[in-house]
gemmi code that builds the backbone of each chain (N, CA, C; Angstrom):
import gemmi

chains = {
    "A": [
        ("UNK", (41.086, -37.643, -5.966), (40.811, -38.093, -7.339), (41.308, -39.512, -7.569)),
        ("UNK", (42.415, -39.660, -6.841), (43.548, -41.394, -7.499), (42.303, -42.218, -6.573)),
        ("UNK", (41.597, -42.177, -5.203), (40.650, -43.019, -5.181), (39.486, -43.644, -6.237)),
        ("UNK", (38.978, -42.181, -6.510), (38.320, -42.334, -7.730), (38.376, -43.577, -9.046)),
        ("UNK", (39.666, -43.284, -9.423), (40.114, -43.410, -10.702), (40.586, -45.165, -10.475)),
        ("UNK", (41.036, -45.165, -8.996), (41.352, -46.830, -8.471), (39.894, -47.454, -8.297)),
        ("UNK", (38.784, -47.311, -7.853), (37.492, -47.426, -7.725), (36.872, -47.840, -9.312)),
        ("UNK", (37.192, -46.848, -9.964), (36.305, -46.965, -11.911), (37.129, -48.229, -12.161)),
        ("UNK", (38.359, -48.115, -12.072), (39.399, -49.422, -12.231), (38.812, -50.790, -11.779)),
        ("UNK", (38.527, -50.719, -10.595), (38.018, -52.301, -10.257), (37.159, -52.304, -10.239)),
        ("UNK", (35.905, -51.677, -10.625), (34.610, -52.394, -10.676), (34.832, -52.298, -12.807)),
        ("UNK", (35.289, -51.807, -13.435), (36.006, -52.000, -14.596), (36.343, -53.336, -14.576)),
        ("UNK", (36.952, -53.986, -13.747), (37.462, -55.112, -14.109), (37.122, -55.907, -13.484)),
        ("UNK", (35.922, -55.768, -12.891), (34.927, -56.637, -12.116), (33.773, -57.229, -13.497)),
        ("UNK", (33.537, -55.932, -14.033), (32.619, -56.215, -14.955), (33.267, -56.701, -16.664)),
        ("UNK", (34.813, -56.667, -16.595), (35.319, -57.765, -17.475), (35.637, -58.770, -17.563)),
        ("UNK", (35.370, -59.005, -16.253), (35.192, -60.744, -16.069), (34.102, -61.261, -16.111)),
        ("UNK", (33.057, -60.261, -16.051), (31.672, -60.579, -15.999), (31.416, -60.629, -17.514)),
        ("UNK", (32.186, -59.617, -18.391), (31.720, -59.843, -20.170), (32.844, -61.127, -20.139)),
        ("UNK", (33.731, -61.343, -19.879), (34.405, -63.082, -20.374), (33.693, -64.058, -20.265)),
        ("UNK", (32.686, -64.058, -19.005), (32.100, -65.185, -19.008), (30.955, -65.027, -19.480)),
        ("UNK", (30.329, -63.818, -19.787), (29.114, -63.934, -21.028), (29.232, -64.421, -22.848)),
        ("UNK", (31.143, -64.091, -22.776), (31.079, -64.477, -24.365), (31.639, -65.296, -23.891)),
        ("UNK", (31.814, -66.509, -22.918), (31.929, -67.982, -22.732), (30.541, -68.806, -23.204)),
        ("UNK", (29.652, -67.667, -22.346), (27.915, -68.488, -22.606), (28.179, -68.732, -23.950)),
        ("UNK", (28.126, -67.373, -24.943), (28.026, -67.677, -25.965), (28.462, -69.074, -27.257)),
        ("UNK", (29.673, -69.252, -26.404), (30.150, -70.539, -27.388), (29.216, -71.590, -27.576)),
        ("UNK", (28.394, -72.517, -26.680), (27.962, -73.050, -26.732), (26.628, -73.052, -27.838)),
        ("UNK", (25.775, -72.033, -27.670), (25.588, -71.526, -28.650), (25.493, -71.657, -30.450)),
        ("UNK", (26.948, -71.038, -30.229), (27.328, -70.669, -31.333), (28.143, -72.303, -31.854)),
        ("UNK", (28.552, -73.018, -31.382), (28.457, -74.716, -31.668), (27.473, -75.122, -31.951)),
        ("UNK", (26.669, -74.687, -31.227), (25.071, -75.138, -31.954), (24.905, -74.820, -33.012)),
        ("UNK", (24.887, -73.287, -33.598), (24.371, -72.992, -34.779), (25.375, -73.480, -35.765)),
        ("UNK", (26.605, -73.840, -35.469), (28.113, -74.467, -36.422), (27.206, -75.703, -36.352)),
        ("UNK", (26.973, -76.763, -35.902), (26.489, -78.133, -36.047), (24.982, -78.021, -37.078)),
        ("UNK", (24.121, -76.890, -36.608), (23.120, -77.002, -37.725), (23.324, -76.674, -39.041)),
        ("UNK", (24.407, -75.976, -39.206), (24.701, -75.165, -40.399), (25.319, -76.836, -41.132)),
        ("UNK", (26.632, -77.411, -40.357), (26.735, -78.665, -41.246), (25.757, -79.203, -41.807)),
        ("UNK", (24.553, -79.344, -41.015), (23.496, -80.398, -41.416), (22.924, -79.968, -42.292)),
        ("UNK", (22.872, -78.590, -42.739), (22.461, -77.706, -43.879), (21.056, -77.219, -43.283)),
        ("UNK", (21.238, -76.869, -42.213), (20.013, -76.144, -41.526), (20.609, -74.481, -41.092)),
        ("UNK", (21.459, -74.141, -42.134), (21.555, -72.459, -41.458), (20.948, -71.893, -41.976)),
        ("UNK", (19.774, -71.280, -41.358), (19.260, -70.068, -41.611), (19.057, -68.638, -40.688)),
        ("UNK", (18.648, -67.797, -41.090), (18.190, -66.743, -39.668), (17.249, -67.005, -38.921)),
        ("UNK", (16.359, -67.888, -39.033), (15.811, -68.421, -37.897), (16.312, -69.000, -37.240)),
        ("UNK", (17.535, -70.104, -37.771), (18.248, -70.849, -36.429), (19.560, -69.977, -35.942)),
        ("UNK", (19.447, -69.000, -36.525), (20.626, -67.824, -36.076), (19.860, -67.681, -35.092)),
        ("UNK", (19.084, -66.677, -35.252), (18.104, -66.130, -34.177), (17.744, -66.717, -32.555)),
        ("UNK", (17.336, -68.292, -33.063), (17.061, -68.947, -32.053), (18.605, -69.300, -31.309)),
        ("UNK", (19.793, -69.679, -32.096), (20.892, -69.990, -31.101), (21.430, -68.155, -30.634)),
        ("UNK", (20.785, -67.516, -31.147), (21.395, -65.851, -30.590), (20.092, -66.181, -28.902)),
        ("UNK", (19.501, -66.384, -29.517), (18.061, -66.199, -28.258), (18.735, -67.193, -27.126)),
        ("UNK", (19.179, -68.604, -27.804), (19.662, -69.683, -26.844), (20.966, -68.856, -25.798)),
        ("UNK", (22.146, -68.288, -26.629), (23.041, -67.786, -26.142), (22.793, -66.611, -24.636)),
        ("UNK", (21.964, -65.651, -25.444), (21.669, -64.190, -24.449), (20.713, -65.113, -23.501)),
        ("UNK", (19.999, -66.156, -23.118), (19.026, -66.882, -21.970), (20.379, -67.714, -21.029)),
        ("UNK", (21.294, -67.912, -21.367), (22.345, -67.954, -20.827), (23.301, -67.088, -20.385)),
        ("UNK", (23.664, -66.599, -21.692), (24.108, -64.813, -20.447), (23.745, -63.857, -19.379)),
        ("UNK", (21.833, -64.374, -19.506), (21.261, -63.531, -18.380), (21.629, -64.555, -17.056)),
        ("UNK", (21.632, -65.713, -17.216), (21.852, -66.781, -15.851), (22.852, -66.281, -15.381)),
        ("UNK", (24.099, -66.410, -16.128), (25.493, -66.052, -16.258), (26.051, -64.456, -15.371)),
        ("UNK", (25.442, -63.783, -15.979), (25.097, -62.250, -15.156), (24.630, -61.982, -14.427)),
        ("UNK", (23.264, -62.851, -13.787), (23.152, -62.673, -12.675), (23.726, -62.962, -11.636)),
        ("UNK", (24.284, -64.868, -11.750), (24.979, -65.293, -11.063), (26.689, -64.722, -10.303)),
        ("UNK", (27.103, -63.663, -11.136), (28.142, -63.188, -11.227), (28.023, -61.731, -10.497)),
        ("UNK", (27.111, -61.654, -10.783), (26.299, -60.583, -9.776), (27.427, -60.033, -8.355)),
        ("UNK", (27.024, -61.301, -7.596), (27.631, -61.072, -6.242), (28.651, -61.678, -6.459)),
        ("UNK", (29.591, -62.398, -7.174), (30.825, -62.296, -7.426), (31.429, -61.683, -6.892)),
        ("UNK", (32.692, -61.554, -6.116), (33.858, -60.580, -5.611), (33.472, -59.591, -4.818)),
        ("UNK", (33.616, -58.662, -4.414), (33.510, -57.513, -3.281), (31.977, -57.421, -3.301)),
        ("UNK", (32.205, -56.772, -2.019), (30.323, -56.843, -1.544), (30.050, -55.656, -2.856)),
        ("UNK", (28.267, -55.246, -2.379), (27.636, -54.446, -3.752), (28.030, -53.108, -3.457)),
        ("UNK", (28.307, -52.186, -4.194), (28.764, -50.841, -3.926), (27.475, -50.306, -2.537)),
        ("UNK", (27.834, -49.904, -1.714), (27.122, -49.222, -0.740), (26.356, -48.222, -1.281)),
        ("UNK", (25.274, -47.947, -1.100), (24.174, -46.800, -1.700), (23.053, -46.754, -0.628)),
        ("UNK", (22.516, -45.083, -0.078), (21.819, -45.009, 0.606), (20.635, -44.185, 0.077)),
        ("UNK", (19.533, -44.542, 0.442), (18.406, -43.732, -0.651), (18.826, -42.222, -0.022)),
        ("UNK", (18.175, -41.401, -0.400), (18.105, -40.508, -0.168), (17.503, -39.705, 1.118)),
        ("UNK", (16.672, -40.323, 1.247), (15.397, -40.374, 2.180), (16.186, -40.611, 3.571)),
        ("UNK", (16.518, -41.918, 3.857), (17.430, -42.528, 4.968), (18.668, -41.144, 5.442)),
        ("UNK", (19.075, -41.176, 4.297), (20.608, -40.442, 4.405), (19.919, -38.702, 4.999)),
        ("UNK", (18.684, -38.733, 4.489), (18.534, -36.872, 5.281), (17.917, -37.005, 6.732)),
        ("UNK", (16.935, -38.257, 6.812), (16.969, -38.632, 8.286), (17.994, -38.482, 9.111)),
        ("UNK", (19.076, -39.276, 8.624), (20.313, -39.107, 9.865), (21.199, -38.109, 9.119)),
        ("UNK", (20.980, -37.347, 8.636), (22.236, -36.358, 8.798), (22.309, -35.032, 9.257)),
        ("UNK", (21.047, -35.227, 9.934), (20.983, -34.041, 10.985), (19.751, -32.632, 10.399)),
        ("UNK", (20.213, -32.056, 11.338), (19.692, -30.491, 11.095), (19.360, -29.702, 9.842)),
        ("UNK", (20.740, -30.335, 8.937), (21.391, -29.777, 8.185), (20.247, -29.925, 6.486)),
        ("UNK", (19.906, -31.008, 6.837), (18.719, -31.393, 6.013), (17.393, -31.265, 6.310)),
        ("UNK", (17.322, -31.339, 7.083), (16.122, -31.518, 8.124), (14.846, -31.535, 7.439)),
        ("UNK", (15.153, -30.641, 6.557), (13.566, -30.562, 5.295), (13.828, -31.587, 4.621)),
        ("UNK", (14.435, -32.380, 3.998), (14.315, -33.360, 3.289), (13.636, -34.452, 4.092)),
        ("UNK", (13.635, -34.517, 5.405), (13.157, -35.619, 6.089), (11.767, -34.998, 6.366)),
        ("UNK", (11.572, -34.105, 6.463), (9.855, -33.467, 6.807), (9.389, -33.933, 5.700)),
        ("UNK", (9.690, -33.536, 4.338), (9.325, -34.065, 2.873), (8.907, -35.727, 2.688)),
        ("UNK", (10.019, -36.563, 3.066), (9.694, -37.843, 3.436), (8.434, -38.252, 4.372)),
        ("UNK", (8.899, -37.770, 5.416), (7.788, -38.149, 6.585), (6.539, -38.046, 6.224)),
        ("UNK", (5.992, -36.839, 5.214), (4.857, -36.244, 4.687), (4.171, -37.342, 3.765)),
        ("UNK", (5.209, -37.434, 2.509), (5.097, -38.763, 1.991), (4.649, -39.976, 2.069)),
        ("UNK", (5.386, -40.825, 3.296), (5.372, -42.057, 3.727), (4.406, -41.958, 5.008)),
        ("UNK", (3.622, -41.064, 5.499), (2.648, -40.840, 6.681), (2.063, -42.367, 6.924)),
        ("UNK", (1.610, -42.831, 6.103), (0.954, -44.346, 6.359), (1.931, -45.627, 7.071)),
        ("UNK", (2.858, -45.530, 6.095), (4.031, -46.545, 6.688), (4.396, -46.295, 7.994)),
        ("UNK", (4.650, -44.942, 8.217), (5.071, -44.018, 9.608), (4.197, -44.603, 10.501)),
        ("UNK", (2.609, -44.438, 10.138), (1.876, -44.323, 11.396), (1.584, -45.734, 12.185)),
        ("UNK", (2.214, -47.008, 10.995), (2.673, -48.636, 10.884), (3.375, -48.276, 11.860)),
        ("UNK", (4.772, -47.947, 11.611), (6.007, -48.108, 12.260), (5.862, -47.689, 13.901)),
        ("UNK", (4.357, -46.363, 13.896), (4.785, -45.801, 15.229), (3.914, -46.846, 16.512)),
        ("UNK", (2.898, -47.594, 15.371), (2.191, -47.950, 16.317), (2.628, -49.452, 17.150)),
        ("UNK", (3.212, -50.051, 16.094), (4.218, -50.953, 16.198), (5.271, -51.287, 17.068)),
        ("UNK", (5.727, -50.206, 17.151), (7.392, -50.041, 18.131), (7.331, -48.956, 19.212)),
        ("UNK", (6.176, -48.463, 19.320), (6.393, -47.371, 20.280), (6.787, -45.953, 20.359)),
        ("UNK", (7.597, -46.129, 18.652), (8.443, -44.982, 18.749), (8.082, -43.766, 18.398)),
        ("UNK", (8.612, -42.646, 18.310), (8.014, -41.237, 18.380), (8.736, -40.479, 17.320)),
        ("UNK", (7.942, -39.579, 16.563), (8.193, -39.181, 15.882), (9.740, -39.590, 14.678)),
        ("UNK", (10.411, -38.524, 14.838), (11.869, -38.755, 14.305), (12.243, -40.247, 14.683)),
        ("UNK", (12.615, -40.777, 15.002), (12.724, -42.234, 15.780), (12.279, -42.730, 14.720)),
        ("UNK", (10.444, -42.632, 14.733), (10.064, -43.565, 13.600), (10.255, -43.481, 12.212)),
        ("UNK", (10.657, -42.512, 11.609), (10.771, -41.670, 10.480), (12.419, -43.039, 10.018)),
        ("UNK", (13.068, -42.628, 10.934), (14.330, -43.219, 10.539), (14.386, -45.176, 10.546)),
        ("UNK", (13.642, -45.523, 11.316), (13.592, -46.613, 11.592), (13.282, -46.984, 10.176)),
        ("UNK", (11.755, -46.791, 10.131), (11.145, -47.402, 8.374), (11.951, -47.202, 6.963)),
        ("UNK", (12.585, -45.930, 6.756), (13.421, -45.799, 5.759), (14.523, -46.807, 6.148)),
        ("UNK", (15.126, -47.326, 7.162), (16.012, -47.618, 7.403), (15.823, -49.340, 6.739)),
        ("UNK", (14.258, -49.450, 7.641), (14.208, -50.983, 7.034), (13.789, -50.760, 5.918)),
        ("UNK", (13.637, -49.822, 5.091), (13.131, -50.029, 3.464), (14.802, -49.985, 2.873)),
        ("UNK", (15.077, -49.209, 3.567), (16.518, -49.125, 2.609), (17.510, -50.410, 2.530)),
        ("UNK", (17.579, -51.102, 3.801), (17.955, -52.458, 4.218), (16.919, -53.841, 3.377)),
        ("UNK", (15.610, -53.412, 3.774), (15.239, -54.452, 2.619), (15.551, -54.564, 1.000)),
        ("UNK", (15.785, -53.181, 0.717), (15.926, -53.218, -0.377), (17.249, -53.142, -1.357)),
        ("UNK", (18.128, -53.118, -0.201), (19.725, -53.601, -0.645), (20.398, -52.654, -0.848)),
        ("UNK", (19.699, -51.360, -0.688), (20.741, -50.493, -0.969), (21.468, -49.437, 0.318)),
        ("UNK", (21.344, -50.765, 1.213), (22.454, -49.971, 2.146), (23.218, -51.263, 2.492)),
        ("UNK", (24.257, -51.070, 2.398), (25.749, -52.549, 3.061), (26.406, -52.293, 4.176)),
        ("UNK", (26.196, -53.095, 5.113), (27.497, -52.862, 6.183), (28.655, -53.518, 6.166)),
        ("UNK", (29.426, -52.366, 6.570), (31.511, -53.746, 6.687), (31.195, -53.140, 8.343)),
        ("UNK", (32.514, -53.901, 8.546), (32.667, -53.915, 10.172), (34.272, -53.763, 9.971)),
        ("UNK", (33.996, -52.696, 11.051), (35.984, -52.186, 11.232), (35.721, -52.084, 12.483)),
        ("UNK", (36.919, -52.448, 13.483), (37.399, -52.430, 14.401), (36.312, -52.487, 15.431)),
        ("UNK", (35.434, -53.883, 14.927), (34.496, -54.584, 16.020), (33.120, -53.483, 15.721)),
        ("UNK", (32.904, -52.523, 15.152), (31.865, -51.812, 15.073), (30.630, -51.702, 13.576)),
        ("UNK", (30.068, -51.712, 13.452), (29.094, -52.253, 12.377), (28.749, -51.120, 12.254)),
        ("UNK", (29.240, -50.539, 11.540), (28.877, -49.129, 10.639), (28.186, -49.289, 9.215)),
        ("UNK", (27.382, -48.213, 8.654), (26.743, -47.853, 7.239), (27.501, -47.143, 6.583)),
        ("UNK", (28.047, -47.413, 5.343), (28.913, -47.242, 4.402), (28.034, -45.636, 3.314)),
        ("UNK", (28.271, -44.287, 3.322), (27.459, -43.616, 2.782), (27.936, -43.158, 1.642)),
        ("UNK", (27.217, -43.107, 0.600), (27.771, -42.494, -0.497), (27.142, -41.575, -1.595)),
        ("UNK", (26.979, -40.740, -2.141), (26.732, -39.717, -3.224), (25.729, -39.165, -2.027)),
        ("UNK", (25.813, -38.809, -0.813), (24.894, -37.786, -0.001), (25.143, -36.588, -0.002)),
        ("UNK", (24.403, -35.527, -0.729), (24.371, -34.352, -0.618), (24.088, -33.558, 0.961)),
        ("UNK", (24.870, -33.406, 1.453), (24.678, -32.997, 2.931), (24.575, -31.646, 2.570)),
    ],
    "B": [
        ("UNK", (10.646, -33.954, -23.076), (11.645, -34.921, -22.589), (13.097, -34.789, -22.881)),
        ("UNK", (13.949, -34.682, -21.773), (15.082, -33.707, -22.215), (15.693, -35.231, -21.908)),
        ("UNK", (17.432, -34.784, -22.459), (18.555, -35.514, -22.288), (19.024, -36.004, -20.981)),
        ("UNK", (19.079, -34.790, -19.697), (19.111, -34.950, -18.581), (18.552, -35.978, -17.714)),
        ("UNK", (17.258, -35.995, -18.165), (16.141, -37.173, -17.791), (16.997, -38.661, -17.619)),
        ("UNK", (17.439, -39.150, -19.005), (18.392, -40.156, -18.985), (19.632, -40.424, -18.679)),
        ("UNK", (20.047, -39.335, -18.772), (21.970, -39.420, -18.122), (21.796, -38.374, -17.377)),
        ("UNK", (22.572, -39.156, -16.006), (23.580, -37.944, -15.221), (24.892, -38.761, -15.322)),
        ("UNK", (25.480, -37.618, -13.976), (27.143, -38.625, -13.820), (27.499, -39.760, -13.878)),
        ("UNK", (26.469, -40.683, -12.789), (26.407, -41.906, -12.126), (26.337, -43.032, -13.653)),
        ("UNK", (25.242, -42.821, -13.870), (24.839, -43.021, -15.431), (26.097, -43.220, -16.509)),
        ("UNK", (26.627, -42.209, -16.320), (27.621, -41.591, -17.705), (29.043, -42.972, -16.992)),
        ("UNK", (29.377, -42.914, -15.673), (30.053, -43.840, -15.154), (29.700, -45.026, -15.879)),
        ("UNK", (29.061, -45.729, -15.220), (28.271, -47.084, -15.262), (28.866, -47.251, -16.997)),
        ("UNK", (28.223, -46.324, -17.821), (28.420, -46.783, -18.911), (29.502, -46.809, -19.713)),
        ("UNK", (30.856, -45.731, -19.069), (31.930, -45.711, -19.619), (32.693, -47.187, -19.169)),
        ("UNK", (32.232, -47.480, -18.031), (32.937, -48.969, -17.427), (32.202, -50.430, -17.948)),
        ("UNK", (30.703, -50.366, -19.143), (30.174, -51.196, -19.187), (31.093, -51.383, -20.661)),
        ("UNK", (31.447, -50.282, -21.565), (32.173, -50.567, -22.761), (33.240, -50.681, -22.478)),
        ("UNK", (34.217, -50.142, -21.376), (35.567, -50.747, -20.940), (36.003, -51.660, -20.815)),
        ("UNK", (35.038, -52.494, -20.570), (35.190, -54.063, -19.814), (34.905, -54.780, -20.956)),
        ("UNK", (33.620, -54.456, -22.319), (33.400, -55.148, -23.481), (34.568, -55.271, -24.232)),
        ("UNK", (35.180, -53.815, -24.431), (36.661, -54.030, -25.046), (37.472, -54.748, -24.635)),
        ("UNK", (37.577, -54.875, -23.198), (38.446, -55.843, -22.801), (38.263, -57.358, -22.754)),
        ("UNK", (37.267, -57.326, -22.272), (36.787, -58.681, -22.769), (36.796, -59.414, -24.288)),
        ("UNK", (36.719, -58.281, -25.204), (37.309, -58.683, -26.637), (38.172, -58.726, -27.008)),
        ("UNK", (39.267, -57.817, -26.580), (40.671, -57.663, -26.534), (41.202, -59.399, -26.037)),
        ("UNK", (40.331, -59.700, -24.838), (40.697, -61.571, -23.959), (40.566, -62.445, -25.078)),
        ("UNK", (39.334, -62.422, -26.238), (38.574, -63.330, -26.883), (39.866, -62.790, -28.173)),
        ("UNK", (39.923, -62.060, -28.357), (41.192, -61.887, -29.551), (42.310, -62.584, -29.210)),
        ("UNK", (42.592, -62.301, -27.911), (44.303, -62.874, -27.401), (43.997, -64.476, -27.545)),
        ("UNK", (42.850, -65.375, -27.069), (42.775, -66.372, -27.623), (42.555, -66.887, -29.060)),
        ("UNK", (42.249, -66.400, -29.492), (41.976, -66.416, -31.037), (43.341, -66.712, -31.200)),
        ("UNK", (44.005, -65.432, -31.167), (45.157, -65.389, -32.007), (46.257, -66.955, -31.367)),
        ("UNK", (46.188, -67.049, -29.964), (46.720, -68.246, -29.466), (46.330, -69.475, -30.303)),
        ("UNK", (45.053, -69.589, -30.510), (44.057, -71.133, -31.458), (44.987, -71.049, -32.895)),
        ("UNK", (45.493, -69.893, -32.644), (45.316, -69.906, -34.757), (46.988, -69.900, -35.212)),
        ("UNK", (47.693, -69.880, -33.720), (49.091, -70.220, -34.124), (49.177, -72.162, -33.706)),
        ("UNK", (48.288, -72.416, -33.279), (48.073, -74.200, -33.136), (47.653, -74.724, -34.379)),
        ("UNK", (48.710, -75.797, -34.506), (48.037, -76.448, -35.757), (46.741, -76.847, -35.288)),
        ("UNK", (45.784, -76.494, -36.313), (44.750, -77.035, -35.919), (43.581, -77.641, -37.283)),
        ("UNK", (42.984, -78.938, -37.233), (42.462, -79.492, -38.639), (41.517, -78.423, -39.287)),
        ("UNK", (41.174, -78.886, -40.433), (40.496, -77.378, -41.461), (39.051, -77.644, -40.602)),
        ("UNK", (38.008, -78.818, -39.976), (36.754, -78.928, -39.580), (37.072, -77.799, -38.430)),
        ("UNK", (38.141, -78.098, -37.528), (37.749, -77.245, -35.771), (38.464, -75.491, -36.834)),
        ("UNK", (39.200, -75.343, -37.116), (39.284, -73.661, -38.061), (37.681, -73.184, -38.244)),
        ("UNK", (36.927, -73.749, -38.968), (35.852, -73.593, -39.582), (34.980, -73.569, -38.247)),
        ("UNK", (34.593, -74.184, -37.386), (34.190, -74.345, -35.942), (34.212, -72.629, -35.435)),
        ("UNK", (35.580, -72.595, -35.212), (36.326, -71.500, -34.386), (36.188, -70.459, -35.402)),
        ("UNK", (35.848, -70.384, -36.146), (35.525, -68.997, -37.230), (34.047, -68.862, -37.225)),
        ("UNK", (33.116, -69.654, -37.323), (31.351, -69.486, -36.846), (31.771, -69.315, -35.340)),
        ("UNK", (32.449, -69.452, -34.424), (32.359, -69.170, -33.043), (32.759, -67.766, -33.038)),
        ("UNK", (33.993, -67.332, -33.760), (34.339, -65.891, -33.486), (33.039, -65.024, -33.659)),
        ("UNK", (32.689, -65.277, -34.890), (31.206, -64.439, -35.185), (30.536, -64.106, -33.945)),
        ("UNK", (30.375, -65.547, -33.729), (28.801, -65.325, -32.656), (28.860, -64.951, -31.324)),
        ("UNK", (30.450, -65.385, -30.649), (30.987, -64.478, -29.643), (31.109, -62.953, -29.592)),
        ("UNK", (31.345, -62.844, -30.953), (31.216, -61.222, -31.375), (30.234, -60.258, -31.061)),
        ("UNK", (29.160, -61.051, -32.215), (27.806, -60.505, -31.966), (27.095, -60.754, -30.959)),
        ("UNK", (27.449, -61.863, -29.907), (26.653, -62.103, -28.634), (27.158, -60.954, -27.618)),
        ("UNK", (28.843, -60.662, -27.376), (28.934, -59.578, -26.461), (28.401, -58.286, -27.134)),
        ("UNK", (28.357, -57.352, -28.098), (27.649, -56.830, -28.976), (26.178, -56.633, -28.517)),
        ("UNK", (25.716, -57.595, -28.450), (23.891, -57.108, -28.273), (23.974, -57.448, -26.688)),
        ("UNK", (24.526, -57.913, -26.083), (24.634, -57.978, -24.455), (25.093, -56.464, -23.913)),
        ("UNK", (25.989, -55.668, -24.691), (26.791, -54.515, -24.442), (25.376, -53.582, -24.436)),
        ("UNK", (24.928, -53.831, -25.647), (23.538, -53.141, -25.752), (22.805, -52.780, -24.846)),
        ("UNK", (21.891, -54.482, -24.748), (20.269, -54.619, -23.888), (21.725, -54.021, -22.765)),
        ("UNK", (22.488, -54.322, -22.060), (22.827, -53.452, -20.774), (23.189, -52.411, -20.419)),
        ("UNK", (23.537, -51.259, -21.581), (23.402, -50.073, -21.683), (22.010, -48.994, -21.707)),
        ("UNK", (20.953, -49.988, -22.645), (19.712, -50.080, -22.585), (19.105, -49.933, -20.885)),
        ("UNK", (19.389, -51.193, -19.929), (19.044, -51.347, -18.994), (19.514, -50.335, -18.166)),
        ("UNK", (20.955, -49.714, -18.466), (21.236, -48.706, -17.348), (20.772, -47.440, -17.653)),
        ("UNK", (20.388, -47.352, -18.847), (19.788, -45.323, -18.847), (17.960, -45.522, -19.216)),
        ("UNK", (17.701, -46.581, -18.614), (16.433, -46.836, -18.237), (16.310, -46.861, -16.806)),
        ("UNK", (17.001, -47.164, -16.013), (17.235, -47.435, -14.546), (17.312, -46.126, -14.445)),
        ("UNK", (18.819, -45.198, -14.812), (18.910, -43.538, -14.672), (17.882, -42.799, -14.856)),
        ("UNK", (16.799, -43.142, -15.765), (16.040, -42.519, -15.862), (14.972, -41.975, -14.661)),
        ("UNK", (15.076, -43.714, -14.789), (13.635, -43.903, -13.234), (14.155, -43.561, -11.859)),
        ("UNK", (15.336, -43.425, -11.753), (15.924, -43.146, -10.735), (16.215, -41.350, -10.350)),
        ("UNK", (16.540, -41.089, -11.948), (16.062, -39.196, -11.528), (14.796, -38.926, -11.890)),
        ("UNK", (14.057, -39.358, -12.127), (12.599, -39.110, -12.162), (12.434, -39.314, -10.641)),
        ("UNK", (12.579, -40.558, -10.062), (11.894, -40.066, -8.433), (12.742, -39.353, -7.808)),
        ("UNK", (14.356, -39.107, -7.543), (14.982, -38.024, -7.520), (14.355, -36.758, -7.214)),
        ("UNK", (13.806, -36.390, -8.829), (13.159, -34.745, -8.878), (12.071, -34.957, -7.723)),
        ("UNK", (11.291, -35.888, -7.850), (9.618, -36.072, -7.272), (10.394, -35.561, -6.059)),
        ("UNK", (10.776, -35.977, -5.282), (11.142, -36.577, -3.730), (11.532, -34.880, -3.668)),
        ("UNK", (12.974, -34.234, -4.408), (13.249, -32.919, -4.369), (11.808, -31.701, -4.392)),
        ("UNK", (11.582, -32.120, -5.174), (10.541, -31.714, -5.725), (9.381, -31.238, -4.214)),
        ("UNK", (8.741, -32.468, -3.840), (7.921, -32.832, -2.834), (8.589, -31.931, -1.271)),
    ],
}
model = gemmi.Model(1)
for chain_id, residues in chains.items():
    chain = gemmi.Chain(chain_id)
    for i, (resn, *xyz) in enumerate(residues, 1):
        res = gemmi.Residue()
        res.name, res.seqid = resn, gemmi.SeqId(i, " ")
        for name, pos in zip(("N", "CA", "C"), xyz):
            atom = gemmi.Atom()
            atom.name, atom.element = name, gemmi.Element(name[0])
            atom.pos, atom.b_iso = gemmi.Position(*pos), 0.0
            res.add_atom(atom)
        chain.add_residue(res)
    model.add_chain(chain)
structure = gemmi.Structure()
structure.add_model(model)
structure.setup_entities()
């Protein structure tokens, strides 16, 4: 559980540094709409527009912050994760394979490979293209990081 | 269209840590405040820094939102293909 609870903790405070520097965007902003208001231009339209100016900066701001600090939480589709986890699933990957038959029959003609082989390969590069698998490297070996897999 | 559809755990996470961090992040924007406002400071930059509190306010405010918005829209689409895939 104390992993847990250390885990909610820092990405908690990953993403309060990420709201500090969104209500940083905001100042600028909000100087803006203080300078029109002197000039005797406050209204809710120029609210609106320095609210619109502000949040087109917070989205830059948020994205950029994005990859900020520790790599992205590791996540494996589903699909990938019953490929390799054996036996034990084994229908979840027949289910897939059934599915994705077209991509499969890409992958087999492509690489040579045979059956199961190819099944895992393509999820593997969909899951890799699509970011939701991360590798760390411990002790010289390049392992896949797995997480919420129902085995 | 049930409740489930939009929240699970993962979901319910995400979002207890997206208002954790807003509070705190306001809790940061207060602790400066209160720092500005023990500085002497002329009546024009007071007046400045009081239209800024506002709009810092209401800017993390509707940001807290559209991204709460964004995550039980994501949960959604994400146990929707979930079921399919189970499902299938």
């Amino acid at each position: 559980m104390r992993p847990q609870i250390l885990s909610w903790l820092r990405e908690t405070g990953r993403l309060t540094v990420r709201y500090i520097l969104v209500g940083f965007t905001f100042v600028p902003a909000g100087l803006l709409y203080v300078g029109l208001a002197q000039i005797g231009r406050a209204s809710v339209v120029s609210m609106s527009l320095c609210l619109a100016f502000g949040f087109f900066m917070a989205n830059v701001v948020w994205k950029r912050s994005a990859t900020m600090g520790a790599l992205p939480e590791p996540v494996l589709s589903q699909g990938l994760a019953a490929a390799l986890a054996g036996p034990r699933v084994q229908g979840w990957a027949v289910d897939v394979n059934i599915m994705r038959a077209p991509e499969l029959a890409f992958a087999q003609a492509g690489s040579g490979e045979t059956g199961r082989q190819s099944v895992v390969t393509s999820l593997w590069f969909d899951a890799v293209s699509t970011r939701q698998i991360d590798f760390t490297r411990k002790a010289g070996v390049a392992h896949a990081a797995f997480s919420g897999i129902p085995c | 269209m049930s409740w489930d559809e939009w929240i699970d755990l993962t979901t319910v996470k995400a979002l207890s840590q997206h208002a954790s961090g807003t509070l705190a992040a306001l809790g940061f924007f207060a602790i400066v405040r209160l720092a500005l406002a023990l500085v002497a400071l002329s009546s024009t930059t007071r007046t400045i820094l009081e239209g800024l509190d506002e709009f810092v306010l209401v800017g993390l405010f509707l940001w807290l939102i559209y991204q709460m918005g964004c995550l039980l829209w994501k949960g959604r689409i994400k146990n929707a293909s979930t079921n399919f895939v189970m499902v299938a």
